[in-house]
N, C-alpha and C positions, 0 to 999 in steps of 0.2 A: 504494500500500500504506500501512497506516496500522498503529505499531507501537506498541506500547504492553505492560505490567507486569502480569502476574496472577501471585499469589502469590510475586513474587520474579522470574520467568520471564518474560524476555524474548521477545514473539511479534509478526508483522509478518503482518496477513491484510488481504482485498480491501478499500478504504474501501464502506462500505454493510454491513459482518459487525455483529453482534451481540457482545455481551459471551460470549455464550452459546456462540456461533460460534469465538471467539476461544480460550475453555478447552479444547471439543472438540479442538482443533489440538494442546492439548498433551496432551490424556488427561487433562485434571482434569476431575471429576463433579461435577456440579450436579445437584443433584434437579429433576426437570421433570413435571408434570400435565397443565396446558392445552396445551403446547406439541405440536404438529406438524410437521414439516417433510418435503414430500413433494418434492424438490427436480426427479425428473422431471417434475413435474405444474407445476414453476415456483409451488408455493401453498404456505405457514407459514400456519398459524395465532398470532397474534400479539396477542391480546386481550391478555394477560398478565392473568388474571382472578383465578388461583391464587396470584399471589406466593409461591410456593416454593421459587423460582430467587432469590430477593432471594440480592445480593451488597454490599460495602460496597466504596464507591467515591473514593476518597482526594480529599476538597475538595468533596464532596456529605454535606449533611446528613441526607440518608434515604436508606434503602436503594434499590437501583433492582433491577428486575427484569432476569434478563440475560440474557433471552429476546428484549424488546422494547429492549433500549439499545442508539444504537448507539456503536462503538467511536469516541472520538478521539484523534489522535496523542497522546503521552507519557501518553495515562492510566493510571491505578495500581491497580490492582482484587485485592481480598481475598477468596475467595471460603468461606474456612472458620473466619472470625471468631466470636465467642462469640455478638456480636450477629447477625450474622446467621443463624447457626445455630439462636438462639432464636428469633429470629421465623420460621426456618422450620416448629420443631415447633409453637410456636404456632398458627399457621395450620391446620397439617392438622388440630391438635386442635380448633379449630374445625371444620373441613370434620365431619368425626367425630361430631361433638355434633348435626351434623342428620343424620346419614346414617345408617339401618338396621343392626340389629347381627347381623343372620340372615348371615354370611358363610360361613358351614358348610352352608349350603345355598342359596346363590347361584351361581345360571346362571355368574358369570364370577370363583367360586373360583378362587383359586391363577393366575386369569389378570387379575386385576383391576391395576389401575396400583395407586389408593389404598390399598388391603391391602398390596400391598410395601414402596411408599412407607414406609407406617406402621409397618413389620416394618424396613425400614432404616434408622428415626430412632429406633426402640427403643419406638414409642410403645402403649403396654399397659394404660391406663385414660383416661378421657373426662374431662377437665378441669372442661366445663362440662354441666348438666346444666337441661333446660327445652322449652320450642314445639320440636314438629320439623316441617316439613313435610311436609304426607300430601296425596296426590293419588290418585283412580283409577287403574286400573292400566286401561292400553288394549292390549288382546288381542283389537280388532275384526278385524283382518285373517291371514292365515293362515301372513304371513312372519315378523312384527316383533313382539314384546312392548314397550310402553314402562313402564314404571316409571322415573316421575317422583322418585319419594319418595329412587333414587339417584343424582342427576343432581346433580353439584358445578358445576354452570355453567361446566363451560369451554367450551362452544361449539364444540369437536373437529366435532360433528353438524353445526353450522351452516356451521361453513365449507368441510365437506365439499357437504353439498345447495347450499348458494347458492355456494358460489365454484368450486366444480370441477364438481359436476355439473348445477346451472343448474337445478334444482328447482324448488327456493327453499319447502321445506314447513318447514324449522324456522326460530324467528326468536324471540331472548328478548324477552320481555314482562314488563310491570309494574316496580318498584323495590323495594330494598328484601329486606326477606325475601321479602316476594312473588313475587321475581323468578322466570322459571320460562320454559326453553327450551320453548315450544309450538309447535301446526299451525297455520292460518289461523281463523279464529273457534274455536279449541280445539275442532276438530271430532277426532273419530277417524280413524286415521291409515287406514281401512279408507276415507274420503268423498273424501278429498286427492286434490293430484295426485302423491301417491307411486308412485315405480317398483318399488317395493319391492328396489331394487338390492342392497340389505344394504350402502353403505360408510359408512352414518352406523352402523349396528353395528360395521364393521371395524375403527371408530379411537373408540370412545365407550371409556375409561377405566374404567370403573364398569358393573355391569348395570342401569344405566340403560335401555340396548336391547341387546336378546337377540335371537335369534330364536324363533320358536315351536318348539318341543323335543316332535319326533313319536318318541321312542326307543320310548316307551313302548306305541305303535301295533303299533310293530314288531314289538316282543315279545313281544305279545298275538297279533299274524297269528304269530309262530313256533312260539308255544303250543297255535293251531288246529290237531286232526287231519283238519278236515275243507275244509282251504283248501292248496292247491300255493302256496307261497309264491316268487317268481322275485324275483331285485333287478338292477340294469341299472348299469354304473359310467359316468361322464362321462371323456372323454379329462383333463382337468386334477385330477383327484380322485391319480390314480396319481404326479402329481408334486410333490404336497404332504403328502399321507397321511406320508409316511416321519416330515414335523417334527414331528409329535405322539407321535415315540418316539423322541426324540434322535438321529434319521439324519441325515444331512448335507444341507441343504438343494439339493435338484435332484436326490435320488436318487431313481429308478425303482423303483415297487413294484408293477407290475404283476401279476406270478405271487405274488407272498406276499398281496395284495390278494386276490385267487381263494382261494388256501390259507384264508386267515383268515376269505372269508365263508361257505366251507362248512364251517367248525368252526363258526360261529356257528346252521349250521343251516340256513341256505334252500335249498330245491329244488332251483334252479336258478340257473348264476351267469352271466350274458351282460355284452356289452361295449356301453354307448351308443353305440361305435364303430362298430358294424355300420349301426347310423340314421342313424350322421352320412353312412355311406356311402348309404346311400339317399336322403337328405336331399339328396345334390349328384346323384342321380341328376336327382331333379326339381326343383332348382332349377337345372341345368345346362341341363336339358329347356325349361324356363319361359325362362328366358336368352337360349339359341336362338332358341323360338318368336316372343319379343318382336322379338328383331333381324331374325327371318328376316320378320314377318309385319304390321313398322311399329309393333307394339306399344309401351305406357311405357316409356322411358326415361329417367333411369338404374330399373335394378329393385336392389333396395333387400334384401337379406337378412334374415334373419326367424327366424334361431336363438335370439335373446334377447328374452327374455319382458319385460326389464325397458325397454330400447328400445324394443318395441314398445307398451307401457301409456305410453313417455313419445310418442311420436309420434301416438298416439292424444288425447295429455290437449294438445300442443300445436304440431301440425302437422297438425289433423283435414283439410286441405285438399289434402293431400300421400296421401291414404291408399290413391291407385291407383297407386303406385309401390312401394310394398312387396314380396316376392316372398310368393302365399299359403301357400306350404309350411307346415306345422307344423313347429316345434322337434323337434331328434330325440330327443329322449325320449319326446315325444309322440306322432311316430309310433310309435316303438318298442312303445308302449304300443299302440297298434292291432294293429299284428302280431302282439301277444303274444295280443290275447284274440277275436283271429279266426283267421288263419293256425296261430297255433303252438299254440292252443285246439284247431282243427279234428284237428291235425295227435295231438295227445296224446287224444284224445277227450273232451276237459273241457269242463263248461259255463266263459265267461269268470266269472259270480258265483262260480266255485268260486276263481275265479284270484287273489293279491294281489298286486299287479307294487308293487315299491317302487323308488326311484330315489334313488341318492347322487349327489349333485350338489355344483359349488361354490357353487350357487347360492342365494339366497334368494326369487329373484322366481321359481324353479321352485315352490316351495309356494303360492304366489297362483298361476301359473299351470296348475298340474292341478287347480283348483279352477274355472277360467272352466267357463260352463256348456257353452259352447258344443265343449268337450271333451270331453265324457262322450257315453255313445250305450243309451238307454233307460233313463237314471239310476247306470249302470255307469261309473266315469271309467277314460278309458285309462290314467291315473296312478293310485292308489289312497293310496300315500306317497312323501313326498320327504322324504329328512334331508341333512342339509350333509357335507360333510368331515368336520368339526368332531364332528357329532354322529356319527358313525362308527366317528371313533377314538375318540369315547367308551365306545361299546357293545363296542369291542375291549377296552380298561382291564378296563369293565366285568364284561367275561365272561374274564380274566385272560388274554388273549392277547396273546405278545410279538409283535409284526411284524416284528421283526429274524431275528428264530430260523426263520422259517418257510421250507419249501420251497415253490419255486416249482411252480405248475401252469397249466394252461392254462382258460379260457375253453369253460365247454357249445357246442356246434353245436344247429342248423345257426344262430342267433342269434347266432355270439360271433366270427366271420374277418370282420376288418376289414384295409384299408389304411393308406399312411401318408399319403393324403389327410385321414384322416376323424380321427385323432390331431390335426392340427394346427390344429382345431378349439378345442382351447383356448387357444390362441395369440390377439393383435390381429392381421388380416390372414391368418390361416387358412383362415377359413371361402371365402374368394376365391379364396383360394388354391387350394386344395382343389377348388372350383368350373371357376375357370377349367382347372386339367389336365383334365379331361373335356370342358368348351366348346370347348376350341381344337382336340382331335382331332375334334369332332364336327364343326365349321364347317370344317377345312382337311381334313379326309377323313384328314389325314397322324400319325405316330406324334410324338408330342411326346416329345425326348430328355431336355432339361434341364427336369425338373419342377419346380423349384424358381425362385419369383419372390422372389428378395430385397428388392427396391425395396416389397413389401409387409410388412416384416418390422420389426420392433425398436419401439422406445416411443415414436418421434413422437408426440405428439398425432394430427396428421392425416398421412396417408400418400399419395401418388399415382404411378400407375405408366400408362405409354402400352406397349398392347403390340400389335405387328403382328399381323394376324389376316384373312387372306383379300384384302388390300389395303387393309383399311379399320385405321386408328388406334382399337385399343381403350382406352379411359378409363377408368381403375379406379380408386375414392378408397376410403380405412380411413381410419374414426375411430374409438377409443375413448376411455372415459368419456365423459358424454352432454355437459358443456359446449364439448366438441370435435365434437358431433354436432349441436347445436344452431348451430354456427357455420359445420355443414359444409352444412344443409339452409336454413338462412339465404339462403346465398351460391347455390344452387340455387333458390328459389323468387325472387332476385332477378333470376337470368338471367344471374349474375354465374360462376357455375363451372356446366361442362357435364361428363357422365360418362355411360360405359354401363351400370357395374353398379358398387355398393358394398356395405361391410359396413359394420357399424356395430356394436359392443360398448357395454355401460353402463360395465362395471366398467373402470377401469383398467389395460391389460395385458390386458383379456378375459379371459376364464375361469378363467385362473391367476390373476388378483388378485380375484376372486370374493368377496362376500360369506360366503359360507360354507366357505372357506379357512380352513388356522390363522392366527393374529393374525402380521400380521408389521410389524404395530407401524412402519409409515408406510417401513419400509426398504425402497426399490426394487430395490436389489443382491435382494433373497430373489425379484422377481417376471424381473428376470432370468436367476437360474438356474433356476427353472422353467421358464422361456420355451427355455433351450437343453433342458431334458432333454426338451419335447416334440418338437422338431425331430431331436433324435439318438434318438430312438424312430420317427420317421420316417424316418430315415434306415436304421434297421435293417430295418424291413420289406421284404420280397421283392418286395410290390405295390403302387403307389404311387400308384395312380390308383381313385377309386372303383367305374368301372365294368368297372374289371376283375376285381372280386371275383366269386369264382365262387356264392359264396351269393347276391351280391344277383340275378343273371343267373337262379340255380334259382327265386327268389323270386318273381321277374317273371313266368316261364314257368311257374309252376305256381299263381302266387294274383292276382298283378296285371293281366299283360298287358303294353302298352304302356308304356314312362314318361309319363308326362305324360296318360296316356290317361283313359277317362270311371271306372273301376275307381279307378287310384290317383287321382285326382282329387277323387273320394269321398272316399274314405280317407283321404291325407293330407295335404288342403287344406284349408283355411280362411279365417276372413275376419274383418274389424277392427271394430272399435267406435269413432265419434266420441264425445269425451267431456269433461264440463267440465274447465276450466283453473282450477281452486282450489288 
């Protein structure tokens, strides 16, 4: 331990902490910009690029930043001296003097770092005034808007894509004023090898990166009298929804979620959960088939869109291990405008299925082509969380105040297999309760596989299954995926089946989640309230939903058969690694 003096207060933290480190301990505030600290993920960011954190350090003639210092024994640190105080407004007023002054109508009002900051040091006119930097705005792609022109260079983006998620698309370039977080030959971010994951949006300070903002799609399809308007919710969307109306983070909003989107007006309100349940019907099928018939192994899950565009851009060699399933929204989207089309007597053009997702690589991914079916996408929209509870603001509805309801039929009875989908280790989960009664003929009691559960990095669980040793590996976020397919294409780790998540915590740490500002404690209580939603449920195996069973027997057929096969299978793209 190494102890040492901030403001008078004696404090004793691990040798290797920070100055930074050392104040948190006592509850003193330091204003922080560049800085990150994702301590599940083992990653800070630590450029110290913003000096805003400068403190004054007794026996050091500059100020040091106390983000990147670290502590040593008997040191003496000031953290709210005149000087440093000054040079901290100094600074931002610089940052300010290049940065756009349209904040009344920026993507990330009221949720911006630098506007607080600025609102917290009192700062209310622009010191200096001259050049600012102007850049293109890149809105080639259908997930991520970049605007450069607000980007204060702390490199949050950078060390998200290259250090955590193994990207590696942003990288600053040039000196100077010049300086400017870019892609590889400043291509559009639409050419790269982006995932479109959304976590370089999750932690960008500034709207710098947004996502693309479909609200306005929306409300145009609610406006149509001559379009059935349906929206489909994602299992992780209902455990974060509540923070964007001051609920307590991990509360369940399930029913006031329903309540609220048919005061907004849609037709019809179903549960992505129903897909996810069909979704393990046939990837539980595929699972089977492979083990019973010598097939690929490990097979490789295929829920995330944004795993899949990175496995594509740089494991093109690996691309007969995947599972083909479609994403279950994507199926869901087939359902809707053939089955539940047939079923309502609508043409599907009349139909608009939208999708709230936590996702960002869902709006790149109902765009692939190979998604649509005569120019028709089975997706139409996808808006985030995020943008959700915006249109709830929007249209003045409280979330808290609302009674609960339930979910349209026969689309909306789902289990608690198909919930814990937003979970890391869910989707296997989920999987495997249907594989193991299907291969042991027997009723499986203890549904629940913990050994796949909580925020490792990488995850692995051996489970008996007919006398044979099943191997099950979870990774989320892709630099834990990138290390898990590594050690697989070296012959170094053997498995039967894995999942794989982009996002950190998977679903519930999503890209288009509300900002939770690098705190993992917030993607832990989502991660329980999905599980004790699972736990609530009556039915806890996907194939024991009685909808999906009428489903099969009246449009499908078979699982895994030449019908759903059609339907809801699909196939990969080898693609460059830029």
């Amino acid at each position: 331990m190494i102890n040492l003096i901030i403001n008078d207060i004696e404090v004793s933290v691990a040798s290797g902490s920070t100055i930074l480190d050392a104040a948190q301990k006592l509850n003193i505030k330091i204003p922080t910009l560049c800085h990150l600290d994702l301590h599940d993920l083992k990653m800070v960011n630590q450029v110290a690029s913003c000096r805003v954190c400068v403190v004054e350090v007794e026996g050091r003639r500059n100020l040091a930043p106390s983000c990147a210092t670290p502590v040593t024994e008997g040191m003496v640190v000031r953290t709210n001296t005149l000087r440093s105080v000054k040079a901290r407004r100094t600074v931002l007023e610089l940052l300010l003097s290049d940065h756009p002054k349209d904040c009344l109508i920026c993507s990330k009002s009221m949720e911006c770092n630098l506007q607080s900051l600025a609102s917290d040091l009192g700062i209310h006119s622009i010191c200096c005034e001259g050049e600012m930097s102007t850049y293109p705005i890149d809105n080639s792609s259908h997930a991520i808007v970049r605007n450069l022109d607000k980007c204060i260079l702390c490199r949050r983006c950078e060390t998200m894509c290259t250090n955590v998620q193994t990207v590696n698309v942003y990288s600053a370039v040039g000196r100077g004023f010049e300086t400017v977080v870019s892609t590889p030959f400043d291509l559009p971010l639409s050419e790269t090898a982006c995932t479109f994951c959304g976590q370089c949006v999750a932690v960008c300070p500034t709207g710098a990166l947004t996502e693309v903002n479909n609200r306005s799609k929306v409300w145009d399809a609610l406006r149509d009298p001559n379009k059935l308007v349906i929206i489909q919710t994602a299992p992780a969307v209902r455990t974060a929804l509540g923070e964007m109306f001051d609920m307590e983070v991990g509360t369940l909003v399930t029913g006031k979620m329903v309540t609220a989107l048919r005061n907004l007006g849609f037709d019809k309100v179903f549960d992505t959960n129903f897909a996810a349940d069909l979704t393990i019907m046939e990837e539980a099928s595929e699972l089977v088939h492979r083990i019973e018939h010598g097939g690929t192994v490990p097979m490789l899950t295929s829920c995330c869109p944004a795993w899949v565009k990175f496995i594509e851009h740089n494991f093109p060699d690996l691309l007969d291990i995947p599972s083909t399933c479609k994403s279950p929204h994507q199926m869901f989207g087939v359902i809707v405008k053939t089955y539940l089309a047939k079923k309502l007597n609508i043409l599907p053009a009349d139909i608009v299925l939208v999708s709230v997702m936590p996702c960002l690589a869902k709006k790149y991914e109902s765009a692939r082509p190979e998604l649509s079916n005569d120019d028709i996408p089975e997706v139409d929209i996808v808006i985030t969380t995020r943008e959700f509870g915006g249109m709830l603001k929007e249209a003045g509805i409280d979330l808290p105040i609302l009674k609960d309801e339930e979910f349209d039929n026969p689309l909306g009875e789902s289990t608690g297999a198909s919930i814990i989908f937003g979970a890391t280790g869910g989707v296997i989960e989920a999987a495997l309760r249907t594989a193991y009664e299907w291969l042991t003929k027997k009723t499986l009691k203890n549904v629940e596989f913990t050994a796949l559960r909580g925020m490792s990095g990488i995850k692995e669980a051996t489970i008996p299954i007919n006398g044979m040793d099943f191997k099950v590996g979870v990774a989320h976020g892709l630099g834990n995926a990138r290390r898990l397919l590594e050690s697989i294409r070296d012959g170094k780790s053997h498995y039967d089946a894995i999942e794989i998540m982009a996002c950190p915590g998977g679903c519930i740490g999503g890209g288009g989640q509300p900002y939770h500002n690098g705190d993992v404690e917030v993607l832990h209580k989502r991660m329980e309230a999905i599980y004790r939603e699972d736990r609530s449920k009556k039915i806890r195996k996907s194939h024991d939903n009685p909808y999906i069973k009428k489903l099969y027997d009246e449009f499908l057929g078979e699982p895994y058969g030449e019908k759903a096969h059609r339907l809801l299978h699909t196939h990969y793209t080898k693609r460059q690694k830029l």
